[in-house]
C-alpha positions in Angstrom: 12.2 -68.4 88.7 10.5 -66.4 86.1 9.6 -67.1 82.6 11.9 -65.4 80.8 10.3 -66.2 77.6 9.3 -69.2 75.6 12.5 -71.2 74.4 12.3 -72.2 71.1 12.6 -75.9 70.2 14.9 -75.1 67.1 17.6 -73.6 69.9 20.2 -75.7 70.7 20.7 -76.5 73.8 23.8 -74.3 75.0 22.0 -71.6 73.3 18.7 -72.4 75.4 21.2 -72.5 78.4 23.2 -69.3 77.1 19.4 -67.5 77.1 18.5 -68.2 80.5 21.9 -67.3 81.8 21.5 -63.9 80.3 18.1 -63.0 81.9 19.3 -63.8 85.2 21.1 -66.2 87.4 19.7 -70.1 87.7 21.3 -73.6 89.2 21.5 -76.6 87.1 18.6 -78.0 88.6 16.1 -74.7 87.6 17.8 -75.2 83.9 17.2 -78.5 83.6 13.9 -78.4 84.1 13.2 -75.1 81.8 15.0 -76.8 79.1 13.7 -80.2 79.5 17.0 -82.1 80.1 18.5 -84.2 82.9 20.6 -82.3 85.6 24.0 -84.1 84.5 23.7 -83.5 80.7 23.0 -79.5 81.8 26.4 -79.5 83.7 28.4 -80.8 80.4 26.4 -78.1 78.5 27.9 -75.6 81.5 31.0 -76.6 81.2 31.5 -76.0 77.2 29.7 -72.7 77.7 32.3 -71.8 80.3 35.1 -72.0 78.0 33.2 -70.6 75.0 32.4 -67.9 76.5 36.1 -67.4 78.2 36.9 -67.2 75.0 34.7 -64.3 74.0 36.2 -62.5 77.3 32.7 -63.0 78.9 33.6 -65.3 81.7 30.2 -67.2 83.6 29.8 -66.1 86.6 28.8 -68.3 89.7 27.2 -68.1 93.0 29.3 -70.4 95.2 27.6 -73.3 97.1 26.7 -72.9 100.7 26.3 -75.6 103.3 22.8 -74.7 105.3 24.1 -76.1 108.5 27.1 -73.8 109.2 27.3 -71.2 106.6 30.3 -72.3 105.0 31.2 -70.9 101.2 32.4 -72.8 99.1 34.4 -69.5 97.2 37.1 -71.6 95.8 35.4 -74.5 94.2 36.2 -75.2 90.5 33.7 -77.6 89.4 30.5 -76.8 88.1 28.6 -79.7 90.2 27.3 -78.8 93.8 29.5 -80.3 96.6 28.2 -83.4 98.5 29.3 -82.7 101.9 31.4 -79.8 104.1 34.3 -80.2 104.8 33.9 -77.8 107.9 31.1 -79.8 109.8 30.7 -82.5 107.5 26.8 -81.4 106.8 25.2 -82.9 103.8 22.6 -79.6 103.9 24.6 -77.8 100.5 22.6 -75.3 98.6 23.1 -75.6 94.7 25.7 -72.8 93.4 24.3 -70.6 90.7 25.2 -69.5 87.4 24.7 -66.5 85.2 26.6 -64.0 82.5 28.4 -61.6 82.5 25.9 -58.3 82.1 22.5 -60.5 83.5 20.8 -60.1 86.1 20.3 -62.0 89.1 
């Protein structure tokens, strides 16, 4: 993950969120720890900023989980927060899905 550029401290934090999802896609755990927050409070923040920005027709895009063991996608998933287990091996090896906007990079 790059710097994309120093996040001000008088940014809120779905606007600190908002600004990394523009530069480029990130998971929850890469935001938390550019914005300084806990993984679970970043989700919440995700989950607004969803329907915000539904709202402003720019829908947030995301990178499905995968599980590591079989290659299984998780395409159809809803929730914001990474799957514990698959349900076609029963693997526990899940990479983190990814977020981004509409118009970034990544």
């Amino acid at each position: 993950m790059t710097k994309v550029r120093k996040l001000e401290e008088t940014e809120t934090t779905r606007r600190q969120i908002r600004t990394l999802l523009e530069a480029g896609s990130h998971t929850a755990k890469e935001i938390s720890s550019s914005i300084h927050r806990p993984e679970k409070e970043v989700e919440s923040h995700l989950e607004h900023l969803r329907k915000s920005l539904r709202r402003e027709g720019r829908p947030l895009g995301q990178i499905p989980a995968e599980c590591r063991d079989c290659g299984f996608v998780f395409r159809k998933r809803d929730r914001l927060k990474a799957p514990s287990r698959c349900p076609v091996c029963k693997g526990e090896a899940i990479s983190d899905p990814s977020f981004r906007l509409a118009g970034g990079q990544g």
